[in-house]
C-alpha positions as CSV (number, residue, x, y, z in Angstrom):
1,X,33.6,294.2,-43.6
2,X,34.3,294.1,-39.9
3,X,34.1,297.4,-37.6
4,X,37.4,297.9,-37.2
5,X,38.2,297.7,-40.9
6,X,35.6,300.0,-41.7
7,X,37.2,302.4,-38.9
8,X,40.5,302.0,-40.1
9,X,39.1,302.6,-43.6
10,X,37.5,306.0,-42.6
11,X,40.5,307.8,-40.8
12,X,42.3,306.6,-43.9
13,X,40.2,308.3,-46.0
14,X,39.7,311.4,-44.5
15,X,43.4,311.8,-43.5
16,X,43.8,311.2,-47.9
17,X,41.7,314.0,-48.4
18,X,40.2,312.2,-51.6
19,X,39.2,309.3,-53.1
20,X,41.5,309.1,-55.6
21,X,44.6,309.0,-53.1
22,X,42.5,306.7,-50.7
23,X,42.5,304.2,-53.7
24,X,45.8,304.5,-54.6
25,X,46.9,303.6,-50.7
26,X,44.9,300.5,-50.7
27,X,45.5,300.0,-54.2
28,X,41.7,300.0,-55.7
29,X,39.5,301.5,-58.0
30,X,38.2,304.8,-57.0
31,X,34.5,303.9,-58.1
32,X,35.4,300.4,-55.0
33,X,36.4,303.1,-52.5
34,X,33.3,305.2,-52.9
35,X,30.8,302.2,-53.0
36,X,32.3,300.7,-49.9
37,X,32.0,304.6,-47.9
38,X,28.4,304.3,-49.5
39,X,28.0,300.7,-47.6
40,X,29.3,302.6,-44.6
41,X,26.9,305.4,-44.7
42,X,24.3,303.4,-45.5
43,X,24.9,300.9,-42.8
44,X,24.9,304.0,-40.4
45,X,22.0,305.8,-41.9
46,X,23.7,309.0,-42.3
47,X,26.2,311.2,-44.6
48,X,29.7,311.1,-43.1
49,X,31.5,313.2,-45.8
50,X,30.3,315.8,-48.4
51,X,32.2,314.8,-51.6
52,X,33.4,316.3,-55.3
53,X,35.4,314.9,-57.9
54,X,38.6,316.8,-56.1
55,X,38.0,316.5,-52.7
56,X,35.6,315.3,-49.6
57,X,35.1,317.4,-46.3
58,X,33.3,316.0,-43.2
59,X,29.4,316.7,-42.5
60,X,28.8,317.1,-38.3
61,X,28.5,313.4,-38.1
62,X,31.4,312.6,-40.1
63,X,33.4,314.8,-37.8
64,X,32.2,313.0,-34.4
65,X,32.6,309.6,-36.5
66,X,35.9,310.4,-37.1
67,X,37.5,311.7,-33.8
68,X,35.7,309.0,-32.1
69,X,37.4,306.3,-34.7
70,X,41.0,307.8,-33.9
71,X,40.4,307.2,-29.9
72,X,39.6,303.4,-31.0
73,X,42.2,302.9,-33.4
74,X,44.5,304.1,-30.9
75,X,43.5,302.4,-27.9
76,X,43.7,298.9,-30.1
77,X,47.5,300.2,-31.2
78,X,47.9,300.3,-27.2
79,X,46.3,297.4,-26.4
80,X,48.0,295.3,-29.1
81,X,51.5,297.0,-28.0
82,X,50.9,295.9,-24.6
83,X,50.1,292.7,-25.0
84,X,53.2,291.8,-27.4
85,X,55.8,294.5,-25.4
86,X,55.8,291.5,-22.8
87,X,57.5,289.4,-24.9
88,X,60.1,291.8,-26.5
89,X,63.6,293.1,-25.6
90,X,63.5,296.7,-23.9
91,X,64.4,299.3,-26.5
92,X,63.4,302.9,-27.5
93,X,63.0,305.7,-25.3
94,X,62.0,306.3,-22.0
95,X,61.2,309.8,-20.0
96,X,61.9,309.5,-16.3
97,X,60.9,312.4,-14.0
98,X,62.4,312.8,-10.1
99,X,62.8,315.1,-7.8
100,X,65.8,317.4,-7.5
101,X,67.6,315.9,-4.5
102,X,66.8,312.2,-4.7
103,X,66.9,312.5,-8.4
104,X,70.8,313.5,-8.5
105,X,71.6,311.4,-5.9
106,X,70.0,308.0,-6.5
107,X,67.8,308.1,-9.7
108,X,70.6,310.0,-11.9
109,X,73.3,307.2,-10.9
110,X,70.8,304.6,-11.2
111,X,70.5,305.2,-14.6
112,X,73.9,305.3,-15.3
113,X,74.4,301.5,-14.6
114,X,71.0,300.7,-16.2
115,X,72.6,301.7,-19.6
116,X,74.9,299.5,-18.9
117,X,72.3,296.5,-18.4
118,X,69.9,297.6,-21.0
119,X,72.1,299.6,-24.0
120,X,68.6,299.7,-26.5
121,X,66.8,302.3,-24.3
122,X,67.3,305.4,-24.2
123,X,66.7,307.6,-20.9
124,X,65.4,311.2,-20.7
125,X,65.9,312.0,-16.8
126,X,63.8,315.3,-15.9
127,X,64.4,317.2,-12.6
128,X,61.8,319.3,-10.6
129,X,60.9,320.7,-7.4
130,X,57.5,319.8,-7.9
131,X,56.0,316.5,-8.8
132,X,54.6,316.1,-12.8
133,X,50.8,315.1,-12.8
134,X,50.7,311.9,-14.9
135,X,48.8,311.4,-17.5
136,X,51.9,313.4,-19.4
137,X,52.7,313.3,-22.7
138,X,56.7,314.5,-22.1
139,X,56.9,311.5,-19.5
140,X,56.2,307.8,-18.9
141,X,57.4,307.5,-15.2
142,X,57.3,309.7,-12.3
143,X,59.4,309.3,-9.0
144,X,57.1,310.2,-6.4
145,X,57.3,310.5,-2.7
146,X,54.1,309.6,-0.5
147,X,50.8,308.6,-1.0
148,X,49.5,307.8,-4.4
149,X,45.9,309.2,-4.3
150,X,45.2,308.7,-8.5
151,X,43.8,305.1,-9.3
152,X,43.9,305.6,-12.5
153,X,48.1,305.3,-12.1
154,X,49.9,302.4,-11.4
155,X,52.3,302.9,-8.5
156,X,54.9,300.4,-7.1
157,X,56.9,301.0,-4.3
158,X,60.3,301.5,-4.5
159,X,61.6,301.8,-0.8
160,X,60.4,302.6,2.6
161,X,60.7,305.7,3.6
162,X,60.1,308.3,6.5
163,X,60.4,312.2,6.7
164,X,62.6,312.9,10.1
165,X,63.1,315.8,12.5
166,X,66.9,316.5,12.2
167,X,69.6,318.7,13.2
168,X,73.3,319.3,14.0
169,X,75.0,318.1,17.3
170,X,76.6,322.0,17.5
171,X,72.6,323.7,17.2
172,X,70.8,321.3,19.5
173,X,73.9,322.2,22.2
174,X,73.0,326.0,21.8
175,X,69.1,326.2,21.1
176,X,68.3,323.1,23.2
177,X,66.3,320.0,22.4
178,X,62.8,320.1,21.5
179,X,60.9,317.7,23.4
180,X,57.6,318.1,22.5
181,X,55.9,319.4,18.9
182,X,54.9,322.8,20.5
183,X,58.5,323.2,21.2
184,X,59.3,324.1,17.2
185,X,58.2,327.4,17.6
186,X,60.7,328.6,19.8
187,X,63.1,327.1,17.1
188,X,64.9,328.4,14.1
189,X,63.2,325.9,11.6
190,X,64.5,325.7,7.8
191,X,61.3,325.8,5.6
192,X,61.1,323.9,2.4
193,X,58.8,325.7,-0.4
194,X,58.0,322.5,-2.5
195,X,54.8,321.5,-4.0
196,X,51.1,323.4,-3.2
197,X,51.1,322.1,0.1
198,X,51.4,325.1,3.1
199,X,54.8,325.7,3.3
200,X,56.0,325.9,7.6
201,X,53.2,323.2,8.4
202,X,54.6,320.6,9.9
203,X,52.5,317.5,11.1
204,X,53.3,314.6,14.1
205,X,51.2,312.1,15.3
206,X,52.0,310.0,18.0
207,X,49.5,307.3,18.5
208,X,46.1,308.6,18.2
209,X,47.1,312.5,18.6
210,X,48.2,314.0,16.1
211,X,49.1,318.0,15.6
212,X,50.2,320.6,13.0
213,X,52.8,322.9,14.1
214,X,53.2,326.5,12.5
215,X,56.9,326.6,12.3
216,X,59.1,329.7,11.6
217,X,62.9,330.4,10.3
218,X,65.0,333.1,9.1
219,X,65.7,330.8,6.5
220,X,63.5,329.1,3.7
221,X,64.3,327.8,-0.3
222,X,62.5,325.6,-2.6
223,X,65.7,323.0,-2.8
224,X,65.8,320.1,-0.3
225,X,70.3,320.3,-1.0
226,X,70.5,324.0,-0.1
227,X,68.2,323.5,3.1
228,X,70.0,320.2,4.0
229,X,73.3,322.2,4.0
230,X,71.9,325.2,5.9
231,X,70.9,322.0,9.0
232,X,75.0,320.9,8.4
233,X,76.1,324.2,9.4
234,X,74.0,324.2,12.3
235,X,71.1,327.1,11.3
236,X,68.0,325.6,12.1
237,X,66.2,321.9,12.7
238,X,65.0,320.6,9.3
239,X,62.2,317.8,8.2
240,X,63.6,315.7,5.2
241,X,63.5,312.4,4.4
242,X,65.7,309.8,5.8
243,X,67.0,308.9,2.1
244,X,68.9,312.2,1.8
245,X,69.6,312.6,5.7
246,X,70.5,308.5,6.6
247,X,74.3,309.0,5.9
248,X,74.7,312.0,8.2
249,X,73.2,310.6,10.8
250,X,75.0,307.5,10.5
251,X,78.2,310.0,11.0
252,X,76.8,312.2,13.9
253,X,76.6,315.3,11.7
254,X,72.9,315.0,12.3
255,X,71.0,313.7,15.1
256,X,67.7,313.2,15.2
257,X,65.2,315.2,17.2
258,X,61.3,314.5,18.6
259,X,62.6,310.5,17.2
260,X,59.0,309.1,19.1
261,X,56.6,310.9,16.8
262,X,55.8,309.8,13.9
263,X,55.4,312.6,10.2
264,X,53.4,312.1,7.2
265,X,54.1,309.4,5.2
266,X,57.4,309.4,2.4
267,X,58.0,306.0,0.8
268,X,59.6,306.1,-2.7
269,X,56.8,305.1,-5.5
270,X,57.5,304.5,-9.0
271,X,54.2,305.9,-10.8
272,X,52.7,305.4,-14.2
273,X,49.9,305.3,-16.7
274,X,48.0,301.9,-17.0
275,X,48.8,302.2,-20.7
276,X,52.5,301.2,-19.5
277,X,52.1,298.3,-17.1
278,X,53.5,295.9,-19.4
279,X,56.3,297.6,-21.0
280,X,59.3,296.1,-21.2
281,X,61.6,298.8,-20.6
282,X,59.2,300.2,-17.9
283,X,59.5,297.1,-15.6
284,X,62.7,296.4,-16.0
285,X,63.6,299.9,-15.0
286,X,61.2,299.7,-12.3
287,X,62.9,296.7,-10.8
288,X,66.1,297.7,-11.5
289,X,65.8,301.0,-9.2
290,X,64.0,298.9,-6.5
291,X,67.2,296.7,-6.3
292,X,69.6,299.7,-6.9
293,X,68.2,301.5,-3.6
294,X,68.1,298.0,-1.8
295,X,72.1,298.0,-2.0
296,X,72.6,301.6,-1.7
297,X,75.2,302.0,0.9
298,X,73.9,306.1,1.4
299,X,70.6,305.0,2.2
300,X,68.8,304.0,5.2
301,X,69.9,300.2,6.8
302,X,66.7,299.8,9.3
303,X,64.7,297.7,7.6
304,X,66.2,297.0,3.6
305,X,65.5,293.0,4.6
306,X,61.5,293.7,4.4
307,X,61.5,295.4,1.0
C-alpha cells in the first residue's frame, strides 16, 4: 500500500466516522478495513484512532496525522489540477479584484468583451479602495498598481505606467506654476486617502535627489474619480496615474506640472498565487487585459510599442 493510498485511506476514514461506513465506501469487509488501519498503525508505531464497535475518535497523534494528511491530499489535488488545467478549455469561475477607478473604467469593460471570447467562465469583479492581500480565499487575481514586494505571488505586468503631477489650465493661470517640489506647499493640493501609506506625502526624485513633500488641501477623499473631478474644476494640483489622467491631457483639460521629476513607480500588475500559474482561464484573462489596455484608445500613447 503506497503512502498516498494509505493517506487517502485515513482522511476517508475519519471523515466516515466508523468502520462500517468506511467499508461500505470502498466496498469491503469491515474486519479488511480495520486490519489494513492496524498495518497503518503498526507501520507507524503508534495508535492513530481510539475505536468501538459504533464509532472511532482520534488519539493526539491521529489528530496531527490527520490534518497533516489533508494539507497533502490537497496539495496533490492542486498539483494534479495544474498540471492537466494546461491542456483544458477555460471554464468555471473566476474572482477578479481592481481598484475603484481603473476597475470601472478599464477592468469592468474588459471583462465585458472577455465573455464574449471565453462564454464557460464566469467572472466575479470586486472593487476597493484598498488593495486585497493575496493569498485570499474570495479571489484568484488582484489588479495591482506598483511594486510587487511578495515572492510568493506571481505578478505579470500589464502596462506601463506613471503617477503624474497634474492640474487645470484655469488653476495653474491663478495659483501659478510650481517649479520646484518645495513649491507644493504653497499649493492647494487634493489628497487621496488610499491604502496605509501616509496620506499628503508626496515623493520626486530627479536623478539622484530625491524628496518627500508634506502637501496640504482644503480638499481630500478616499476615491481617485471624485478627486480627479475636483483637479477638472480647477481646485487644486492632484498626483494620479496617467491611465486615468492620459485623455485629459490629450484634450488640455489637464496639463501637467513639475513634468522633469520623476514619482514612485505605478505600472499595472496582474497578481496571483503560484497555485494558479497554469490555469487556463487565469492566463487567458491575463493576456487578454494586457492586449485590451494595449489598444485602449483612453490610455496613455507614449510608449504602447514596448509593451
Amino acid at each position: 500500500m503506497s503512502s498516498d493510498s494509505e493517506i487517502a485511506f485515513f482522511c476517508l476514514l475519519v471523515k466516515q466516522g466508523s468502520l462500517a461506513s468506511t467499508a461500505r465506501e470502498l466496498n469491503l469487509t469491515p474486519p479488511a478495513v480495520s486490519r489494513r488501519l492496524a498495518l497503518l498503525e503498526e507501520r507507524l508505531g503508534v495508535r492513530l484512532l481510539n475505536r468501538t464497535t459504533r464509532r472511532i475518535s482520534l488519539t493526539s497523534e491521529g489528530e496531527v496525522y490527520f490534518n497533516h494528511a489533508q494539507r497533502i491530499l490537497s496539495d496533490i489535488d492542486d498539483m494534479e489540477r495544474l498540471v492537466s488545467s494546461s491542456r483544458e478549455a477555460p471554464r468555471g469561475l473566476l474572482r477578479v479584484n481592481a481598484p475603484l477607478g481603473f476597475g470601472r473604467s478599464y477592468v469592468g469593460p474588459a471583462i465585458s468583451a472577455f465573455t464574449k471570447i471565453c462564454p464557460e467562465v464566469d467572472v466575479q469583479l470586486h472593487l476597493t479602495d484598498r488593495p486585497v492581500r493575496l493569498p485570499d480565499e474570495a479571489i484568484d487575481l488582484a489588479i495591482q498598481f506598483g511594486e510587487m514586494p511578495d515572492s510568493r505571488l506571481i505578478a505579470k505586468r500589464l502596462a506601463p505606467n506613471r503617477r503624474l503631477l497634474v492640474a487645470s489650465p484655469a488653476y495653474l493661470r491663478i495659483a501659478g506654476t510650481p517649479q520646484h517640489p518645495h513649491d507644493l506647499t504653497q499649493h492647494e493640493c487634493l489628497v487621496l486617502r488610499q491604502n496605509s501609506s501616509a496620506y499628503g506625502n508626496w515623493r520626486l526624485s530627479k536623478g539622484e535627489r530625491a524628496e518627500t513633500v508634506k502637501v496640504h488641501g482644503k480638499l481630500s477623499t478616499n476615491d481617485g474619480e471624485v478627486a480627479l473631478n475636483w483637479a477638472l474644476d480647477s481646485l487644486g494640483i492632484l498626483m494620479r496615474a496617467e491611465w486615468d489622467v492620459a485623455k485629459y491631457l490629450r484634450s488640455g483639460r489637464l496639463v501637467q506640472v513639475l513634468a522633469d521629476y520623476e514619482t514612485p513607480p505605478a505600472d499595472i500588475y496582474a497578481v496571483f498565487p503560484e497555485r494558479l500559474n497554469l490555469s487556463a482561464k487565469v492566463t487567458l484573462f491575463v493576456d487578454h487585459l494586457r492586449d485590451y489596455l494595449s489598444s485602449h484608445a483612453d490610455g496613455p500613447q507614449v510608449g504602447k510599442a514596448a509593451w
